[in-house]
C-alpha positions in Angstrom: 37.0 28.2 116.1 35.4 26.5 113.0 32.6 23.7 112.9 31.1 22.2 110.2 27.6 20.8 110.7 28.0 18.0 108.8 30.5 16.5 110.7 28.8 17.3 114.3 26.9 14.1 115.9 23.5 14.8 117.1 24.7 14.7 120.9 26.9 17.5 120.3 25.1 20.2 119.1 25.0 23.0 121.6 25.9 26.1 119.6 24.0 28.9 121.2 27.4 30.9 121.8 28.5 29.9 118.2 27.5 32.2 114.6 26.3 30.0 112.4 26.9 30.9 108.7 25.1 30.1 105.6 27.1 30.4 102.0 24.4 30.7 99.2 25.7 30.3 95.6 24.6 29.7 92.2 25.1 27.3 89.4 25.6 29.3 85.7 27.5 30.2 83.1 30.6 32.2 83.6 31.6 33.0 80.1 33.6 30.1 78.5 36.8 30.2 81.3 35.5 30.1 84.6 33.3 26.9 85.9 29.3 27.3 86.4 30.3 26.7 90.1 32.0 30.0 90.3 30.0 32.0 92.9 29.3 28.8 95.6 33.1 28.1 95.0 33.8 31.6 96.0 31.5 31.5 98.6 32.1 28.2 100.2 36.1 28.8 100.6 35.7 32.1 101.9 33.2 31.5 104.8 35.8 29.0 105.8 38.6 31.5 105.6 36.8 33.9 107.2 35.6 31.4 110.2 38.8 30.3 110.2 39.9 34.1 111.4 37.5 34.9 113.4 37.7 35.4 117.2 34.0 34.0 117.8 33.2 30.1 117.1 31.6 29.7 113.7 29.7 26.7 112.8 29.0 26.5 109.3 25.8 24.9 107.7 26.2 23.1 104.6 26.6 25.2 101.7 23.7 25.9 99.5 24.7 25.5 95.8 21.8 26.2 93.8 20.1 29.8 93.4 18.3 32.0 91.3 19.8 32.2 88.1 17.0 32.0 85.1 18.4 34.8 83.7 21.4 32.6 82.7 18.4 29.7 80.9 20.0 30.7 77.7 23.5 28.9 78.2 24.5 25.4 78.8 25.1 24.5 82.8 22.8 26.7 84.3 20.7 25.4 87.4 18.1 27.1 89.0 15.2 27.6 91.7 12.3 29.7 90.8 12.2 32.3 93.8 9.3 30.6 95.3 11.2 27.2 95.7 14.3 29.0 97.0 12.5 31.4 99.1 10.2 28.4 100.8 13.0 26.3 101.2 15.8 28.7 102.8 13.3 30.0 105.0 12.7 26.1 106.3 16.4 25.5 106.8 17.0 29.4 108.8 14.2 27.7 111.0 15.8 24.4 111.3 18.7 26.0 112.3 17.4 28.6 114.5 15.3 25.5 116.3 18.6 23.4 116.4 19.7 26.5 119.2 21.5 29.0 117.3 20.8 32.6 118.3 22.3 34.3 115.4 22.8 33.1 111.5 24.4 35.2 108.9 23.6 34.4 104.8 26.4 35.0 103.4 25.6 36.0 99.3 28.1 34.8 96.5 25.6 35.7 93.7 24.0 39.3 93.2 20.9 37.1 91.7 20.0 35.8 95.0 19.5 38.5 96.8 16.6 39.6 96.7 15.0 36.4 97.7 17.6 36.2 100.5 16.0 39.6 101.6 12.4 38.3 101.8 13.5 35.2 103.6 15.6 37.5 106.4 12.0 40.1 106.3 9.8 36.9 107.0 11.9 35.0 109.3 12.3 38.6 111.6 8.2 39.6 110.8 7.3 35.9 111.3 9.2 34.3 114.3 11.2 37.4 115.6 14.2 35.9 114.7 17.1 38.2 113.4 19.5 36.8 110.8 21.6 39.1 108.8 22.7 38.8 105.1 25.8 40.1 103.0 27.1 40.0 99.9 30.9 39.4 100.7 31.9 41.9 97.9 30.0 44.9 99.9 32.5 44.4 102.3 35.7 45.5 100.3 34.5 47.8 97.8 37.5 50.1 98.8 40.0 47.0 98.3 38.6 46.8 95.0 38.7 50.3 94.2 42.4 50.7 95.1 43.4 47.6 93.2 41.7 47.1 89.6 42.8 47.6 86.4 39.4 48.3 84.9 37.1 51.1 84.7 33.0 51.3 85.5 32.0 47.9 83.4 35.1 45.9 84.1 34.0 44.4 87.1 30.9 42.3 86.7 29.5 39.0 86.3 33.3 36.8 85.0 34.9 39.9 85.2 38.1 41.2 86.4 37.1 40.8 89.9 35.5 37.1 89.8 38.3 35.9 87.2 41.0 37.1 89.6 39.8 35.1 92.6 39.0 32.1 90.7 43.0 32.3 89.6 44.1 32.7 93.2 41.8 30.2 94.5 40.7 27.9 91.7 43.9 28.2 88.8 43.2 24.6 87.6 40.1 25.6 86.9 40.1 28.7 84.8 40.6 29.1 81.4 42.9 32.2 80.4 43.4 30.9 76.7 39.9 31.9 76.1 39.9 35.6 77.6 40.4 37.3 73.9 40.2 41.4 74.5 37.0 42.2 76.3 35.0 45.2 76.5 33.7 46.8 79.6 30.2 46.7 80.1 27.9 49.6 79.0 26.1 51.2 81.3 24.3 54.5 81.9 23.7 57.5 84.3 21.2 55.2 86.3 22.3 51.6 86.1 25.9 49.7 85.2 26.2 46.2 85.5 29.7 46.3 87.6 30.3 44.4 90.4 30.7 47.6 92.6 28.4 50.2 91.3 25.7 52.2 93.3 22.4 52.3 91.0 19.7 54.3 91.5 17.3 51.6 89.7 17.0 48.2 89.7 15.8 45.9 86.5 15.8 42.0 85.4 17.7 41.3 82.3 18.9 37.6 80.8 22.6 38.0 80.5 22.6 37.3 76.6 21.5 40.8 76.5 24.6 42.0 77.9 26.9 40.0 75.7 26.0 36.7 73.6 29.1 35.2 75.3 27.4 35.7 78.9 30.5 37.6 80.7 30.5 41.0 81.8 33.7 42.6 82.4 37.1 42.0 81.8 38.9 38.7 82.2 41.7 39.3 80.5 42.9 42.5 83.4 42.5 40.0 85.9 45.7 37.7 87.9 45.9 35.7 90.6 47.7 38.1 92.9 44.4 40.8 92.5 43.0 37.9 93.6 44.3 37.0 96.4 44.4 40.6 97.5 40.9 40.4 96.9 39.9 37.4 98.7 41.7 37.9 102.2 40.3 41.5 102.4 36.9 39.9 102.1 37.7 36.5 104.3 39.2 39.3 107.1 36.5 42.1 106.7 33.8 39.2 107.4 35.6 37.9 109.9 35.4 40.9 111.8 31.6 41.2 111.0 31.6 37.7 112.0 32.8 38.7 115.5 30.9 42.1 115.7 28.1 40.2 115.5 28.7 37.6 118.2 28.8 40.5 121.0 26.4 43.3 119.5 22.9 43.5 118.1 21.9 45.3 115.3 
């Protein structure tokens, strides 16, 4: 059963049996063909799918559209919360909503940037109050989906990539811009780190995304189509459904 917070009146909220769910996006360039909405668009239309599958009731919180994202200062669009801010605030909101009777709250990620400050805010609310959120970043969940269906090699999958360009046509197509793809390159990367979407790296660095490419993508837009994309999206809205429901009846 979905719920949407905002449209519950104050005598009605008595969730304790329900999940709550948190999408957390960003606001930044994605190349010059998908919107700087990208990731919370993603985000936002999947935790409904996903809710919208599940078993369990699932009320949702009001999306959170704003994130980390300095390393994309260099291009127009881009909006952004210092990790402070964003750590300070999510972690007042998980409380709010933790106060308001929910017993269990899932972040869901839609922007790899965020993360770690979505790590320190689950760390401090479990150290702090002993309460247990988890978080996830929705593409963790399908790695294999996404393995068995792109085009592209290692570097074809990152930030506006063939995975992220796909969805946005399945989802979005009014708002992407195909005209512009041009031939891409994948992404370069090396025996410790790549930059795509679905890589294991055995480091971890900062790096403003004019460094990757002056145009701000990484990966290959022009592999992607609409039906990757909707492969891609109802693996992830079922896959966190069923997390979604595993977590109603089990603790971690």
């Amino acid at each position: 059963m979905l719920l949407y917070w905002y449209e519950t009146t104050a005598a009605d909220f008595a969730f304790a049996d329900a999940v709550g769910v948190l999408s957390i996006g960003s606001c930044e360039q994605h190349g010059d063909y998908l919107p700087v909405g990208t990731d919370g668009l993603i985000g936002w239309r999947l935790v409904q799918a996903a809710a919208e599958r599940a078993e369990s009731p699932v009320l949702l919180l009001p999306p959170q559209q704003v994130g980390y994202s300095p390393h994309h200062r260099a291009f127009p669009g881009c909006l952004t919360l210092s990790q402070e801010t964003m750590f300070r605030y999510l972690l007042e909101l998980c409380q709010c909503a933790f106060d308001n009777g929910l017993t269990r709250l899932l972040l869901v990620n839609s922007h790899g940037g965020n993360q770690s400050c979505l790590q320190t805010v689950v760390n401090e609310l479990g150290a702090r109050y002993d309460y247990r959120p988890l978080l996830v970043r929705y593409w963790d969940l399908i790695a294999d989906t996404a393995a068995e269906r792109r085009s592209s090699g290692s570097g074809g999958m990152g930030h506006a990539g063939e995975f992220e360009t796909s969805v946005m046509q399945y989802l979005y197509p009014e708002l992407v811009r195909p005209e512009r793809f041009g031939q891409r390159p994948a992404a370069a990367g090396n025996r410790y780190h790549s930059p795509d979407l679905f890589a294991r790296n055995a480091v971890y660095q900062y790096k403003p995304f004019q460094e990757y490419d002056r145009r701000g993508n990484v990966g290959q837009p022009q592999l992607a189509s609409a039906e990757k994309g909707e492969a891609f999206f109802l693996a992830a809205a079922d896959q966190l459904a069923k997390l979604i429901d595993f977590y109603r009846h089990n603790r971690f």
